[in-house]
N, C-alpha and C positions, 0 to 999 in steps of 0.2 A: 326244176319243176316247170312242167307244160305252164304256159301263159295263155289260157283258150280269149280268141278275139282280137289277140295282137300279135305283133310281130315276133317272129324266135327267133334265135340263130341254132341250127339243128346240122348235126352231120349226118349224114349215110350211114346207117347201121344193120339192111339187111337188104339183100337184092333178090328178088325171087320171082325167075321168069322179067318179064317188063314190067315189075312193080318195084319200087321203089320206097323203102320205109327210113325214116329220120328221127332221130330222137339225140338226145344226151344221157351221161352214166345217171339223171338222176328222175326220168321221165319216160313214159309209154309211149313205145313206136304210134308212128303218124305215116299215114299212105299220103307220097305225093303224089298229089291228083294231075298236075301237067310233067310236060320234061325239064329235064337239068338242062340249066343253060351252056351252051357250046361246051367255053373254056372255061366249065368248074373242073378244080381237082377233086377228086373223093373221098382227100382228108381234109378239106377245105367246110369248114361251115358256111351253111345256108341260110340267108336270111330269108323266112316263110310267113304267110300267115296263116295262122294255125286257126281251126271251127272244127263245130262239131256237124255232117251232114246229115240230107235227110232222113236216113235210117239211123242216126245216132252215132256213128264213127268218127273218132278225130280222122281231120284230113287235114291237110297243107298244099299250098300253092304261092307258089314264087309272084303272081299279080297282086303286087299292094295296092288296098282298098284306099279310097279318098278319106276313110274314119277307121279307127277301130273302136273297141268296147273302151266305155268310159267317156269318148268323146262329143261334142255334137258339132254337127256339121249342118249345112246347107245343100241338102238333095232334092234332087228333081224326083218326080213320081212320073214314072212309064209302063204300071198297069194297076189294075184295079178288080179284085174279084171279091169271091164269096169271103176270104177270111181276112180282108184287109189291104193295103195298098203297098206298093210295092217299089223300092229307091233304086236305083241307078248308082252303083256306090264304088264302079271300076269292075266288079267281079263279073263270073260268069251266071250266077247265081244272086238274083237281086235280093235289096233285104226289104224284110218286113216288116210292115208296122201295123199292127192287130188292130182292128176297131177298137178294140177296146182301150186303144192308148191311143185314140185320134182326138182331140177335141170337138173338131168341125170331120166333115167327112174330106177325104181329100182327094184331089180331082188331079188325073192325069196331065202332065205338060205345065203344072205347076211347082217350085222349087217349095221348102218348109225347113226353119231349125228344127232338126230332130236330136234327140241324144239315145248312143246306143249304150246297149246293155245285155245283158245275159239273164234269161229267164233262166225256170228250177230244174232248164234241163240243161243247161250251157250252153242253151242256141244264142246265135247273135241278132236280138230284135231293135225295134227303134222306136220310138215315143216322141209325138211333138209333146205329152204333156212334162217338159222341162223346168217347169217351176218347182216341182218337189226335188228336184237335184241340187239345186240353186240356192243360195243363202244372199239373201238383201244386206246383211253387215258382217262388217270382218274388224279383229283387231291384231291381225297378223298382218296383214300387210303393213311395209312402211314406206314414206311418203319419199316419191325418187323413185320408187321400186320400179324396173321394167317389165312387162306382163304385156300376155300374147291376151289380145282380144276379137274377139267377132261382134261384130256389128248385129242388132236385135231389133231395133223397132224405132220411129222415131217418134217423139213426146212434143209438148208443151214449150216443156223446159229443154233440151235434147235432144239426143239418142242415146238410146242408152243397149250397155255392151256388156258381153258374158266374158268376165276375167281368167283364162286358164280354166276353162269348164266347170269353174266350182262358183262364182260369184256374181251377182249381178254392180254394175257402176254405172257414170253417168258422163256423158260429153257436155258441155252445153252447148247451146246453139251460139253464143256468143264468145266462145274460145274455138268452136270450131272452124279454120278455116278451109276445109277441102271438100271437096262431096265424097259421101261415103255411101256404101250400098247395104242391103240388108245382105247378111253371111258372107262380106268381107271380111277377110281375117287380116289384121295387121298389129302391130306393134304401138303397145303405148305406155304410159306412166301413172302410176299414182299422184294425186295433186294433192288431195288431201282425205284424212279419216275425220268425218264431221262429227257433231256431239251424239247426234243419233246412231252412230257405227257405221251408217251408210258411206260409198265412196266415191267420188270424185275424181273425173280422170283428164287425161290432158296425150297429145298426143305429140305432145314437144318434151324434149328430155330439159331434166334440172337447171337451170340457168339459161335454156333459151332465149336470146332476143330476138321474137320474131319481129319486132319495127326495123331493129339494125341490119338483119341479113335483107329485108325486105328494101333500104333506100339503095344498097349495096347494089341490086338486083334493077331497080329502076333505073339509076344512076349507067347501069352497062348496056339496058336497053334504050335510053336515049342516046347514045355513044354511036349506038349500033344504029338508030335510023335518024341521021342527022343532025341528033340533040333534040328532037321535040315528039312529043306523043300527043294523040288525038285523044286524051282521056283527062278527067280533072276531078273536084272534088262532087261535082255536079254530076259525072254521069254515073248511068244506072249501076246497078251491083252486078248486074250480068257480064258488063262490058268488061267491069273489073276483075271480076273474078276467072276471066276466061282470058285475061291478058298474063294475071298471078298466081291466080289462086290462092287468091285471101278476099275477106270479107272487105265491104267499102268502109267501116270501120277503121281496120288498121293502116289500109290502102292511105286514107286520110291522116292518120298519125305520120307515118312516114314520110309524105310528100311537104306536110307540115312541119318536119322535123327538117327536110334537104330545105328549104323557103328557107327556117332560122338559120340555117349555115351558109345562104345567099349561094347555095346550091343552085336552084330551078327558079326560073320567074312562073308566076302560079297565075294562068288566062281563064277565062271564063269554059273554054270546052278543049282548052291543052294545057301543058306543061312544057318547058322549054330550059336547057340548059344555058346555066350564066358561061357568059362564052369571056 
């Protein structure tokens, strides 16, 4: 069965003239709309992705899109008319996203999390309004679990991130140590399921010690420029962070930790290897 929005794997099942139709024994021919790549055989399955076009026909094309159906992603907008705005999404053929699924109107040359979908005709549309897809608590997930996320907005407490397109979680500002951007997509962990279901996330796997890799890490870049560093408990979080990347926080744990092991003698604007 046809997957419309996402990718197939389809064989050649009827050539007629320079058209080219793909399907499987259990699905309805699909017009490839570009050419076969060089060295395909033509018993060889094709991975495609499969829509319905603007007259209504499935069709297929070997260009994989940046999303398919069910996903949301971080698109840019490169036009703007009467029926709504229009993404950038790899294809040749931009996607749509209706006024009527805009929140705010949206303006050309700006990026937006959208999640796509199939309206009731099986076209492939898009919606920033992404909170109706989204669930705020889970009791399936378990704590450890790894889980692709994208990055969504930052908060108070946070930022906070969309778990495998179906959940919202939370980073905190104070377990965070890297900068992250709106519609990065990266990898992270369940930290914990709190009493309210909501969930907690962390971007170090089970047992990290990020203070331990971290003195490991100082300890080789004093090594490397003579045993001493122009940076201490004192300077700013910029300096530290763009030396590590980590918060002055941990930064301080760490260097606090090499001092107790008569590691580093600790100056007011360096650090220096006990020699």
């Amino acid at each position: 069965m046809l997957q419309i929005g996402k990718i197939n794997s389809l064989k050649i099942v009827k050539q007629q003239g320079a058209d080219i139709y793909l399907g499987s024994e259990t699905s309805n021919k699909v017009l490839l709309i570009d050419r076969l790549p060089a060295n395909h055989q033509a018993d060889e399955p094709l991975d495609v992705f499969v829509y319905v076009d603007t007259e209504g026909h499935l069709a297929a094309t070997t260009r994989i899109p940046a999303a398919q159906a069910d996903d949301i992603a971080y698109l840019p907008v490169v036009s703007v008319n009467y029926v709504g705005a229009f993404l950038d999404w790899g294809l040749a053929k931009d996607l749509l996203v209706p006024f009527s699924e805009q929140h705010l109107d949206m303006e050309v040359g700006k990026s937006y999390l959208v999640k796509l979908f199939l309206d009731d005709k099986s076209r492939v549309l898009a919606t920033t309004k992404i909170n109706r897809f989204l669930s705020e608590t889970s009791v399936y997930f378990k704590v450890g679990e790894k889980v692709h996320l994208i990055i969504a907005e930052s908060t108070d407490l946070g930022v906070k991130a969309i778990i495998n397109n179906s959940h919202w979680g939370m980073l905190y500002h104070n377990e965070l140590f890297q900068t992250v951007q709106i519609g990065q997509q990266l990898e992270g962990y369940i930290k914990q399921i709190r009493e309210d279901l909501k969930i907690d996330l962390t971007l170090y796997p089970p047992g990290y010690k990020l203070v331990g890799s971290l003195t490991d890490t100082i300890l080789a870049k004093l090594q490397a420029n003579g045993g001493e560093l122009q940076l201490s408990d004192k300077s700013p979080p910029e300096a530290i962070y763009a030396a590590f990347g980590v918060s002055k926080k941990v930064f301080k744990q760490a260097i606090g930790a090499l001092y107790k092991d008569h590691k580093i003698i600790l100056e007011k604007t360096a650090i220096k290897l006990v020699r």
